[in-house]
C-alpha positions in Angstrom: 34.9 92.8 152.4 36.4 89.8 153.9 36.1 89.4 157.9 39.3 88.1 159.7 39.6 85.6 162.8 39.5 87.0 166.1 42.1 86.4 168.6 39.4 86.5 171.5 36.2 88.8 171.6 36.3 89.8 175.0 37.6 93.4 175.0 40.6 93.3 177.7 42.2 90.8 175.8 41.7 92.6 172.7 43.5 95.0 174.3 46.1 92.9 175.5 46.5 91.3 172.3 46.8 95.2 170.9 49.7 95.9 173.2 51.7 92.3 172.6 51.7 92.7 168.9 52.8 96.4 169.5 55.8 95.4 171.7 56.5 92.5 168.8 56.0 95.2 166.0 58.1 98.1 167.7 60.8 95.4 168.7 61.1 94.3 164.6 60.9 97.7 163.8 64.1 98.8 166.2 66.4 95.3 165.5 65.9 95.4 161.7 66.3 99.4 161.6 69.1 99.5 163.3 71.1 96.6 161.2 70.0 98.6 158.4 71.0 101.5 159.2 74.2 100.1 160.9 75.2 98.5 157.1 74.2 101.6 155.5 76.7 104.1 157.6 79.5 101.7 158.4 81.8 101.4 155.2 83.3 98.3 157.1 80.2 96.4 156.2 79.8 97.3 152.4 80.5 93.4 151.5 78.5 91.2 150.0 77.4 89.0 152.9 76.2 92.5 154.7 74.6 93.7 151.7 72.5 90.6 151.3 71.6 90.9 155.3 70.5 94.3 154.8 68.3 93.0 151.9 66.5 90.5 154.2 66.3 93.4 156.9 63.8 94.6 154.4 62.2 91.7 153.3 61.6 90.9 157.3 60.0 94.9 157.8 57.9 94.2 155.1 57.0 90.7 156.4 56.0 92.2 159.9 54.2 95.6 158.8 52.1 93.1 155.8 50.3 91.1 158.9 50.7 92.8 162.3 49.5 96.8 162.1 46.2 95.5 160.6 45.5 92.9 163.0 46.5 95.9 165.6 44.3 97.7 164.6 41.3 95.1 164.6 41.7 94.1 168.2 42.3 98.4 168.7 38.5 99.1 167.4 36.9 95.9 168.1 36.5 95.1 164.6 37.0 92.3 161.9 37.0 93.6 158.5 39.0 93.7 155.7 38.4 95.3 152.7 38.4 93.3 149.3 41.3 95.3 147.8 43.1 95.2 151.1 43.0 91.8 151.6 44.6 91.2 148.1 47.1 93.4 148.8 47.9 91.3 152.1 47.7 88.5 149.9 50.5 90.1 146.9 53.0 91.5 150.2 53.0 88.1 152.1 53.5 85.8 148.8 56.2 88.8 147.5 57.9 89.3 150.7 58.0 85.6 151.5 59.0 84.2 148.3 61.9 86.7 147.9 63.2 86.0 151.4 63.3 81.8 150.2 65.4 83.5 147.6 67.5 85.4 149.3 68.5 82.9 151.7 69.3 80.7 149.1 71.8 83.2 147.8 72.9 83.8 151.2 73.6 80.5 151.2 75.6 80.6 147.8 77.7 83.5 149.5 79.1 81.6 152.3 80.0 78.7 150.4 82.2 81.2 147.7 83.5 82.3 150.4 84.5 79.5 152.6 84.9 77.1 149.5 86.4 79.6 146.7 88.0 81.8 149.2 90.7 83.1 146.2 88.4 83.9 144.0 85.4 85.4 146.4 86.2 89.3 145.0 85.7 87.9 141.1 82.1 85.9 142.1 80.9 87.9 144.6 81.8 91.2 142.9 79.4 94.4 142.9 78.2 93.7 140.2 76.8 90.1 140.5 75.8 91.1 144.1 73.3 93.8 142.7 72.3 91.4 140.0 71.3 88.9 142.7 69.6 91.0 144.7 67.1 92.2 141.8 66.8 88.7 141.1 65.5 88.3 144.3 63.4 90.8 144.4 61.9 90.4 140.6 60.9 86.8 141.1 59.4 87.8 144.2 57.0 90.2 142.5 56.4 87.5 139.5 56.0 84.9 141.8 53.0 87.5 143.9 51.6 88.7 141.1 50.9 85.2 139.9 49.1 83.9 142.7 47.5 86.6 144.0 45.9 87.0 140.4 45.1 83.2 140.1 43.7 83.2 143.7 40.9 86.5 143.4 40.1 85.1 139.6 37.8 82.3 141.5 34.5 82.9 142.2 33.7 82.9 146.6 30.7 81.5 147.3 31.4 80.0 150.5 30.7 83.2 152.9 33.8 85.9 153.6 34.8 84.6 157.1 38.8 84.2 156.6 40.2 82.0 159.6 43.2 83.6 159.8 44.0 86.9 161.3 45.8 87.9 158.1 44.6 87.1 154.6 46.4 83.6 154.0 45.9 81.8 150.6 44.8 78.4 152.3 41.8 80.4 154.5 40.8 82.0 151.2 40.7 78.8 148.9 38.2 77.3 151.8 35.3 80.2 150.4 36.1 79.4 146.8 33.0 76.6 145.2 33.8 73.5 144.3 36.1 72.5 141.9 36.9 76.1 141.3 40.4 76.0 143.6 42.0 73.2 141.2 44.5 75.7 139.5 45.7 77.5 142.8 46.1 74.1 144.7 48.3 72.9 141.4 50.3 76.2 141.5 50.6 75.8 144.9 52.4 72.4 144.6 54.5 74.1 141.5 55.5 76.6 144.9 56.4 73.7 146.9 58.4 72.4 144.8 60.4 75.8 144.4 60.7 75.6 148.1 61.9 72.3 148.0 64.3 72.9 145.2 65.9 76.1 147.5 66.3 73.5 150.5 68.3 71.1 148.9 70.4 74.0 147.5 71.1 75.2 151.0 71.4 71.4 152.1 74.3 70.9 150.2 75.8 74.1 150.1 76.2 73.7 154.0 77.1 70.4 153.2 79.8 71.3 151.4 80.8 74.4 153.6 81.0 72.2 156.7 83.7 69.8 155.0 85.9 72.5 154.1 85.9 74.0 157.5 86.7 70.6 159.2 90.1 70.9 156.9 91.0 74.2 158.2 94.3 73.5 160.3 93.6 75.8 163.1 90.9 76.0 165.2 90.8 80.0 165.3 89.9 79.8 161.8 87.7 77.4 162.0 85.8 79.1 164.6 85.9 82.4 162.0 84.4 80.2 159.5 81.8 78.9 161.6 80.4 82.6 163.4 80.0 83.4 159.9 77.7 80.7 158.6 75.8 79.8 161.7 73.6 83.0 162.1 72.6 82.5 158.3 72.3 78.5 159.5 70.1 79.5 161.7 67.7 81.9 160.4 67.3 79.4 157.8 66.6 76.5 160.5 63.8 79.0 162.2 62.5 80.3 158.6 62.1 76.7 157.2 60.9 74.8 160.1 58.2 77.3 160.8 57.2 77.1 156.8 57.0 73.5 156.9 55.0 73.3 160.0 52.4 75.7 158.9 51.8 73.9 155.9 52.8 70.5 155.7 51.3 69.6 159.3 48.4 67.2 159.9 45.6 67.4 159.2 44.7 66.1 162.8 46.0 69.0 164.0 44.3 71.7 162.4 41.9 73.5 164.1 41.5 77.3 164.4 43.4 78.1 167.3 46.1 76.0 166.4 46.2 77.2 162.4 46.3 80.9 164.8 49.6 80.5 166.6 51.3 78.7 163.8 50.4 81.8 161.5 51.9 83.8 164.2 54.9 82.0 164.8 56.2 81.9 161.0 54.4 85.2 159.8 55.9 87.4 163.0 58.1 85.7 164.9 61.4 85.0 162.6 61.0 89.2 161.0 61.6 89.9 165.0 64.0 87.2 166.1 66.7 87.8 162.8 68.1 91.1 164.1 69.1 89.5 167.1 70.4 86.3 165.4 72.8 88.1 163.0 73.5 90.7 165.6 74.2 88.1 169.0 77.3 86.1 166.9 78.5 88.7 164.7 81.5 90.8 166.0 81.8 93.5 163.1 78.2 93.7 163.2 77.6 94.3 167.2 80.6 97.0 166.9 79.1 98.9 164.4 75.6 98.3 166.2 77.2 99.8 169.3 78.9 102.9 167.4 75.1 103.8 166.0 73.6 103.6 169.5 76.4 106.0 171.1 75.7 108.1 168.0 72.6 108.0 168.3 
């Protein structure tokens, strides 16, 4: 078994720490529900854009459920451990889940600009067909991409104690146990990774790029506000998703330390799954309409 990092060991605060990460938990659980659930029911939203929204409303339940309920229930029973086959499974659902959410932005991003850019002929590229093509797409490279790793990373040999310094089972903590020499081939598929990342960035770069010149030729400023409340919840997912990515593992090396390596695991492992609902939902009209016609149903 592997034994995960502590948030604090005195046992009111484990508490506390129990009921924080339940409010965060139920709150992801409610905002990305609901959208789902919204996109499913309302007929209105069967397009493209919604379609891939309720795509990452899975991704980001997944994300959430991958890290927090174990965690939970650590600080619950005053415990650390992890079992070996639970920790690679942690491992497979984070590197799945966070891979195919890089990719689904990226085709997010590929959606706005058909249909901002190639308005007339948004029905023939975005049909239902490519739309379900994209999303498994998404999801299969995903699941390549986690199977890869997540093999590669439990075929080293851990001779460096089980003490993960993370309060989920994250790559980086684990390559620290591995003896020497030994982590070579994850670091070098791990720079293949970043360089995937990278790629999907300067996709989204310039698609925005792009997507903001066509809108500043729109004659009126009606539709140019339309164009704009579209992009800029997608804009800023992205923004949040990307920043908190980077962050985590590009910062430096000055500034890890366990505590610090803690809240920045926390803030791009919890906090964009539970701040997304209320991104697409706050500048969306269609969206908070249908929203509002589920909770009178309801």
């Amino acid at each position: 078994e592997f034994l995960l990092l502590a948030f604090t060991d005195t046992r009111e605060l484990q508490l506390l720490h129990f009921l924080l990460f339940l409010g965060i938990y139920l709150a992801a659980l409610l905002g990305n529900g609901l959208i789902i659930t919204a996109i499913a029911c309302d007929h209105r939203l069967h397009t493209p854009m919604y379609f891939f929204l309720l795509n990452l409303s899975l991704l980001d339940l997944g994300t959430i459920s991958t890290t927090v309920p174990k965690s939970m229930a650590n600080s619950l029973w005053d415990t650390r451990a992890i079992s070996y086959s639970g920790c690679a499974t942690q491992v497979f659902l984070v590197f799945f889940l966070f891979a195919g959410e890089c990719s689904l932005l990226t085709v997010m991003a590929y959606d706005r600009f058909v249909a901002i850019c190639r308005p007339l002929h948004y029905g023939t590229i975005m049909g239902t067909r490519a739309c379900v093509i994209m999303a498994a797409a998404v999801w299969a490279s995903g699941f390549l991409y986690a199977v890869v790793h997540t093999g590669n990373t439990f075929s080293i040999p851990l001779c460096q104690g089980n003490a993960v310094e993370q309060f989920f089972c994250e790559v980086p903590q684990i390559l620290k146990l591995s003896c020497s020499n030994s982590y070579l081939r994850e670091i070098g598929l791990l720079v293949v990774s970043a360089c995937l990342f990278f790629g999907c960035f300067i996709f989204i770069v310039l698609s925005y790029v792009r997507i903001f010149t066509a809108v500043l030729r729109i004659p009126s400023e009606q539709g140019r506000h339309k164009a704009f409340s579209t992009c800029l919840p997608h804009l800023a997912v992205v923004s949040l998703f990307i920043s908190t990515s980077f962050f985590a593992y590009l910062k430096p090396p000055s500034l890890s330390s366990p505590t610090m390596n803690l809240v920045v695991a926390v803030l791009y492992a919890v906090v964009p799954p539970t701040v997304n609902p209320l991104i697409y939902s706050m500048r969306n009209k269609e969206l908070k309409d249908a929203l509002k016609k589920l909770i009178q149903w309801i």
